[in-house]
N, C-alpha and C positions, 0 to 999 in steps of 0.2 A: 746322430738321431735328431736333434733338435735344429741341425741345420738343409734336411730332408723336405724338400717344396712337399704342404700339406695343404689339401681343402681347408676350409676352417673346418665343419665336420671332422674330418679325420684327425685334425691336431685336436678341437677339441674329445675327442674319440679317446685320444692318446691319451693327453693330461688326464682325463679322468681314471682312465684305470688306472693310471701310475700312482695318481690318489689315495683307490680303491687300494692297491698293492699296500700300501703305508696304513688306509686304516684298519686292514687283516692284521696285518702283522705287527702294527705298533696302537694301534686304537686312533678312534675317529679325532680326537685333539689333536694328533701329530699331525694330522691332515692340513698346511696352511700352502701360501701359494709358494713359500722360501723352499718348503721339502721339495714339492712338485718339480718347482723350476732348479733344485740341485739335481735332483732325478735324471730330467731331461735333457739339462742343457738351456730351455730356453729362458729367456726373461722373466723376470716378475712382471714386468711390466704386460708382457704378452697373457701371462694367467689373469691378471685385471682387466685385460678388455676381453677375454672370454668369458670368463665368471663375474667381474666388477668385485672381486674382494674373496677373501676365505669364506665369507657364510654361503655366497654360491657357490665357489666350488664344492664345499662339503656338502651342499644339498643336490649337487651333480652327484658326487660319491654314492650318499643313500641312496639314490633315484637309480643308480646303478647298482648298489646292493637287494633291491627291490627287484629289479630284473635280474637279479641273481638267487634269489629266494635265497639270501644270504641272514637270517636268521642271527646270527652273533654277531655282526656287525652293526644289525638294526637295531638291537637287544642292546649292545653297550651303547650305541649314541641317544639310544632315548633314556638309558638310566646316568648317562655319567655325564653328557650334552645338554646344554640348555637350547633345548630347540624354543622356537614360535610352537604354542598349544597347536594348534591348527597342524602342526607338520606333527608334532607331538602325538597328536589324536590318531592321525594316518599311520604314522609308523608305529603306533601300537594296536591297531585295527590289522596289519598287514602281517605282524609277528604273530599275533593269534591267527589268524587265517593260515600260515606256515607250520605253525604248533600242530593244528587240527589235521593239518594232512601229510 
């Protein structure tokens, strides 16, 4: 898998739902770049220069749970996650907007 010639797009494509996969199913903390790149195969080094650290990739994850209208996932990272207000503010503007419909 992780030795598969990828755009960056498409690797980082990858990595993030293999993210997404870990924070469904184990919660948004488990989400760091050591899961991702045991997942895959690839380095850490390689999720640092896509994300620059775990706080970007986690906020690739949300940003993909958002385009999932993923609801529980959004819901546990803003009550159990210390995100930035600001990301804080969105993702609980975005779960209410998913509530309502």
């Amino acid at each position: 898998m992780a030795n598969e010639r990828m755009s960056a797009n498409e690797r980082t494509a990858q990595l993030t739902l293999v993210g997404y996969k870990i924070a469904r199913t184990k919660g948004i903390r488990k989400v760091t770049r050591a899961a991702v790149a045991r997942e895959t195969g690839v380095s850490d080094g390689l999720l640092n220069r896509y994300f620059g650290g775990r706080e970007g990739l986690r906020f690739a994850v949300l940003e993909h749970a958002v385009a999932e209208n993923d609801a529980k996932t959004l819901a546990e990272a803003s009550e159990h996650y210390e995100l930035p207000k600001p990301l804080k503010k969105t993702l609980r503007a975005e779960i209410d907007r998913l509530v309502r419909h």
